[in-house]
C-alpha positions as CSV (number, residue, x, y, z in Angstrom):
1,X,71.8,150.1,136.7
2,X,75.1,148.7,137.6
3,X,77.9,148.4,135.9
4,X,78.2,146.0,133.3
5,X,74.5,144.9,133.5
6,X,72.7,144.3,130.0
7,X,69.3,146.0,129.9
8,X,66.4,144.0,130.5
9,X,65.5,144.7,126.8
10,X,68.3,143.4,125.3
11,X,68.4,140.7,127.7
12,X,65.5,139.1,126.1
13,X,66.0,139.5,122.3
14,X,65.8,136.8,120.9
15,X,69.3,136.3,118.7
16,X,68.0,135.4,114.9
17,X,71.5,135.4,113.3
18,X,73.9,133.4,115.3
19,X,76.3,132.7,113.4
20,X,77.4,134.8,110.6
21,X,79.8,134.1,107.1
22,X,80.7,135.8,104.1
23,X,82.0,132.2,102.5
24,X,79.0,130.6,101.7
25,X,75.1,131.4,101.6
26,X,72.9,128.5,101.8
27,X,69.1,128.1,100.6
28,X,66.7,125.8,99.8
29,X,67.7,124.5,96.0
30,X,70.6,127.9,96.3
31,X,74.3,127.6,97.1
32,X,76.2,130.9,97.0
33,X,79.6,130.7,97.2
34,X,81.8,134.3,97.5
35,X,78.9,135.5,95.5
36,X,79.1,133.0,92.6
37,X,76.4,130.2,92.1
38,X,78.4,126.8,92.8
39,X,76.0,125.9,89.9
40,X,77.8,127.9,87.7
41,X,81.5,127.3,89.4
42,X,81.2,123.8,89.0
43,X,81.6,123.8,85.2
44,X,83.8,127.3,85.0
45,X,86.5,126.9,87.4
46,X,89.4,124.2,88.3
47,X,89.5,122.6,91.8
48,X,92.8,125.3,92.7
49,X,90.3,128.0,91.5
50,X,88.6,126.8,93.6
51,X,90.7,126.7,96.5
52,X,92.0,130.3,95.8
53,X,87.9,131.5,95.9
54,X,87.3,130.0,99.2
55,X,90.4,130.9,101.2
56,X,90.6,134.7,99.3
57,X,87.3,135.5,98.7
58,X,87.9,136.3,94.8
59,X,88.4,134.1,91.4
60,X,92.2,134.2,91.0
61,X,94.0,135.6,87.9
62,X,95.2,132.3,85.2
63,X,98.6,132.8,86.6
64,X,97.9,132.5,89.9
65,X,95.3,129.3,89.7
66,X,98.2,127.7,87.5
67,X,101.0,128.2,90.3
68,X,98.3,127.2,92.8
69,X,97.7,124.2,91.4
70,X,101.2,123.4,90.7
71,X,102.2,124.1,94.2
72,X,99.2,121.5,95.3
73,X,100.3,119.0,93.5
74,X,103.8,119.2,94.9
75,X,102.8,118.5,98.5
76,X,100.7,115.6,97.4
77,X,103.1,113.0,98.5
78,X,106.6,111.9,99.7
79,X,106.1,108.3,100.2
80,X,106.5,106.5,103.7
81,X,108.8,108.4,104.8
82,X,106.7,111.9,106.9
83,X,105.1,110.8,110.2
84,X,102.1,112.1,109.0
85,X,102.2,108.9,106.6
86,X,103.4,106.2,108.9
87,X,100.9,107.4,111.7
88,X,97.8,107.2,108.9
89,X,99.3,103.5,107.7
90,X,100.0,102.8,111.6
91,X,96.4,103.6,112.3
92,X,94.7,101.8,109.7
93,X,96.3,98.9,110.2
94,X,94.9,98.6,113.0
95,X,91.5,98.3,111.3
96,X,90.2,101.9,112.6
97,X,88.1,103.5,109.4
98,X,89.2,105.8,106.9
99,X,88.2,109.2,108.5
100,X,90.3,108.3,111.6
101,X,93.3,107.4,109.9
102,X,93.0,110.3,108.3
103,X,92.7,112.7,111.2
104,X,95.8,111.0,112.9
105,X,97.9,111.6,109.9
106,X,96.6,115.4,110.3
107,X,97.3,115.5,113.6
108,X,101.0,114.2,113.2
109,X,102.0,117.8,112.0
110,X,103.6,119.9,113.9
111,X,106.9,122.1,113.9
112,X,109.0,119.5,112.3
113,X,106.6,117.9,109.7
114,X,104.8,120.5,107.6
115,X,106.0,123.9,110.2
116,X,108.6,125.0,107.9
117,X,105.8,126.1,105.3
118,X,104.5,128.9,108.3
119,X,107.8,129.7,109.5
120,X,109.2,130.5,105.9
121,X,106.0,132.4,105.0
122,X,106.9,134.5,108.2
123,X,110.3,135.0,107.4
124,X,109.8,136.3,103.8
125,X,106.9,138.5,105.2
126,X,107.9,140.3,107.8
127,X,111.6,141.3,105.8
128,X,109.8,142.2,102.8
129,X,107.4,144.2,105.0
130,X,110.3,145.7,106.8
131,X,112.5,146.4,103.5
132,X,108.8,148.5,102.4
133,X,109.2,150.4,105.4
134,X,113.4,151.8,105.1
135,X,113.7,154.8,103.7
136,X,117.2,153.4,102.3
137,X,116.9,151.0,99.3
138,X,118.6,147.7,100.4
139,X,119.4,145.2,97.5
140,X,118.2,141.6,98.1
141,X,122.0,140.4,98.2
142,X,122.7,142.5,101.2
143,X,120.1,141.3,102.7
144,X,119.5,137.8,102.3
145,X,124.0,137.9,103.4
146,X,122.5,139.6,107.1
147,X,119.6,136.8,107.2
148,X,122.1,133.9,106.6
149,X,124.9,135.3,109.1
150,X,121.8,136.1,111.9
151,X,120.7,131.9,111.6
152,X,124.8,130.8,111.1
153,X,125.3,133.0,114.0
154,X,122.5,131.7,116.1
155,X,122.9,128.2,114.6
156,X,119.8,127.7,113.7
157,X,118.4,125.9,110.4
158,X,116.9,128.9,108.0
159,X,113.0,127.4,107.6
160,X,112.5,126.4,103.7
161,X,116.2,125.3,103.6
162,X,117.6,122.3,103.2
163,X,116.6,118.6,103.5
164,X,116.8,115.6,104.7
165,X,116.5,113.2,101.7
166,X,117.4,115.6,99.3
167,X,120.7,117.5,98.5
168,X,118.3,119.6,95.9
169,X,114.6,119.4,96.1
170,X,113.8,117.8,93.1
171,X,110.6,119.3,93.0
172,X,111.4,123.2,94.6
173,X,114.0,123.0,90.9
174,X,110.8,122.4,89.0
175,X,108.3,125.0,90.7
176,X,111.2,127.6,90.3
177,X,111.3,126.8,86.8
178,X,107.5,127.1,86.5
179,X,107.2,130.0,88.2
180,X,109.9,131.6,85.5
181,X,108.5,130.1,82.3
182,X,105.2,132.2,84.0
183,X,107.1,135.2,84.8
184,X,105.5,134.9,88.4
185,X,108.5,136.0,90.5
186,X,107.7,139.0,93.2
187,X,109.5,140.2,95.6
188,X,109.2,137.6,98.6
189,X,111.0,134.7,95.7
190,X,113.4,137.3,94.7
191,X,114.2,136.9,98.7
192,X,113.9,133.4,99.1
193,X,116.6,133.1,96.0
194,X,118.7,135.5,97.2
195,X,119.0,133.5,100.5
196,X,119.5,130.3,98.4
197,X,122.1,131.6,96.4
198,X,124.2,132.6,99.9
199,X,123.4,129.7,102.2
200,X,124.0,127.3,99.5
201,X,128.0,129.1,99.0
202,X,128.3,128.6,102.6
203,X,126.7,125.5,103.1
204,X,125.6,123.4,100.2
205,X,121.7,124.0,101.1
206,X,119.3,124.6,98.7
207,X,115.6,125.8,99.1
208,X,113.3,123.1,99.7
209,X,109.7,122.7,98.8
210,X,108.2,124.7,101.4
211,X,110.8,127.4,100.9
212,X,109.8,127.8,97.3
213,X,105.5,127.3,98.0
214,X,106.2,129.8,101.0
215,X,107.5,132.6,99.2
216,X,105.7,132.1,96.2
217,X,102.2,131.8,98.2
218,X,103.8,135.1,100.1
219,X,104.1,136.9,96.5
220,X,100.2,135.7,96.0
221,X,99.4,137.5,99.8
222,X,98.2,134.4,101.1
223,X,98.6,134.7,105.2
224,X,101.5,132.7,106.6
225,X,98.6,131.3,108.7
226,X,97.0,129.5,105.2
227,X,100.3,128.2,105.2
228,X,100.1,124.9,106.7
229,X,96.0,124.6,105.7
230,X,97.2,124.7,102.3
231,X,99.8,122.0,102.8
232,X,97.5,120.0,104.2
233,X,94.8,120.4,100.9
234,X,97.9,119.5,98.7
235,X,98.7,116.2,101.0
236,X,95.4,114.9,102.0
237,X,94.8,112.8,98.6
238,X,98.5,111.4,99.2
239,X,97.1,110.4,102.9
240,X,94.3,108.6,101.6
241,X,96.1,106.6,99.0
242,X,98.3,105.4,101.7
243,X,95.5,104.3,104.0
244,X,93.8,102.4,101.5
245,X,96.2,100.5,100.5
246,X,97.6,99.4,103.9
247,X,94.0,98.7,104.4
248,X,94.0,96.2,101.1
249,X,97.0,95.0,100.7
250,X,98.7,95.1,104.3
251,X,98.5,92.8,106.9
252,X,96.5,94.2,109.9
253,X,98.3,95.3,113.3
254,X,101.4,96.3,111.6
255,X,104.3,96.4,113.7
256,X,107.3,99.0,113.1
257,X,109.7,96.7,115.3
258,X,110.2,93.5,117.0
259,X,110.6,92.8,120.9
260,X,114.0,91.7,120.0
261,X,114.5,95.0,118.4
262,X,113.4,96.8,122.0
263,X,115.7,97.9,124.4
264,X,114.2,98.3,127.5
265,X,116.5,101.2,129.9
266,X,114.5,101.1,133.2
267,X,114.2,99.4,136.7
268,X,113.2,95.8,136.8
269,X,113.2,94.9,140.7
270,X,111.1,97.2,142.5
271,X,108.9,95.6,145.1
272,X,106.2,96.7,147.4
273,X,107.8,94.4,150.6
């Protein structure tokens, strides 16, 4: 037989089990979720229970499914002023259904609109990780002072830092102060308010929303991948209220300029003669 040829016998089995999950086990009148009837989680858990089940596998502690839910219900909106937003109102004004506004909105994310969750997740992560791993015992002063002069240096914006309505996140204040009055500060928000308490004497920045979600979704061991997924669960209900009501009470085709408004920078007398 050469090499890299299947057997004849395995060849022809016949695949029963395609595709495989550990989320949830479906059967007729039976839906297992994790392990847990949904029967019984309808009526015994809260929807960031819920959430925390699904994406971890486990029921989460009380602590943890109150700053869950506190952290969903501070993405859930920012107004008009995202992309994600103005592409979902853009899009259904131009009387495309609810499911496709959506999905634009979703797809307006991207390095500058909801990144800074992922890249702060990463940034806590992999110094906490790396602090774990020194033999030497390095306060969080020292080094949140070599993180800000590496970004200064480099000029580039810390992620979870700073923003561009704000001077202080209203709501990153609040979640701080929730996550205090719960006693639910680990090590990667120790970090993340070390950092703050630097770049803000060098620059006037404070931590922003997804500074404060990011390390404090880091100090649950959520994956910075989950980050932006669990952005998105927290925005979605904001998305849809916008697209419903440019959809009711909005004129259709809605227009973010006027011709007048349009400056147009290219050639105008090309010819084929």
């Amino acid at each position: 037989m050469a090499n890299g040829e299947k057997p004849l016998k395995n060849i022809l089995e016949i695949n029963e089990h395609q595709l495989k999950t550990s989320i949830t086990k479906i059967e007729p009148n039976k839906i297992i979720t994790h392990g847990y009837s949904q029967e019984e989680l309808i009526d015994n858990i809260n929807f960031s229970e819920m959430v925390y089940l699904l994406l971890k596998g486990k029921i989460p502690s009380k602590k943890e499914a109150k700053m869950l839910n506190h952290i969903l219900i501070s993405f859930c909106d920012h107004g008009v002023t995202p992309p994600s937003t103005q592409s979902s109102r853009l899009i259904a004004s131009s009387g495309s259904p609810l499911n496709v506004a959506l999905a634009g909105g979703l797809l307006s994310f991207g390095k500058k609109h909801a990144g800074a969750i992922e890249d702060s997740m990463n940034l806590f992560q992999k110094t906490i990780n790396e602090l774990k791993s020194f033999n030497k015992t390095y306060s969080y002063e020292e080094v949140a002072n070599d993180i800000v002069d590496d970004y200064l240096n480099k000029s580039i914006l810390i992620p979870g830092f700073g923003h561009r309505y704000h001077n202080k996140d209203p709501r990153a204040n609040k979640i701080i102060k929730l996550a205090i009055e719960e006693d639910f500060i680990g090590s990667h928000l120790e970090l993340a308010l070390a950092i703050e308490k630097e770049v803000f004497k060098r620059k006037n920045i404070s931590l922003n929303i997804d500074g404060v979600n990011g390390a404090i979704l880091s100090d649950m061991k959520f994956s910075s991948s989950l980050g932006l997924g669990l952005f998105m669960i927290g925005r979605i209900p904001g998305l849809i209220a916008h697209i419903n009501e440019e959809s009711t009470e909005e004129e259709g085709f809605r227009k973010f300029c006027d011709l007048e408004d349009i400056l147009y920078q290219g050639d105008e007398n090309k010819s084929f003669k």
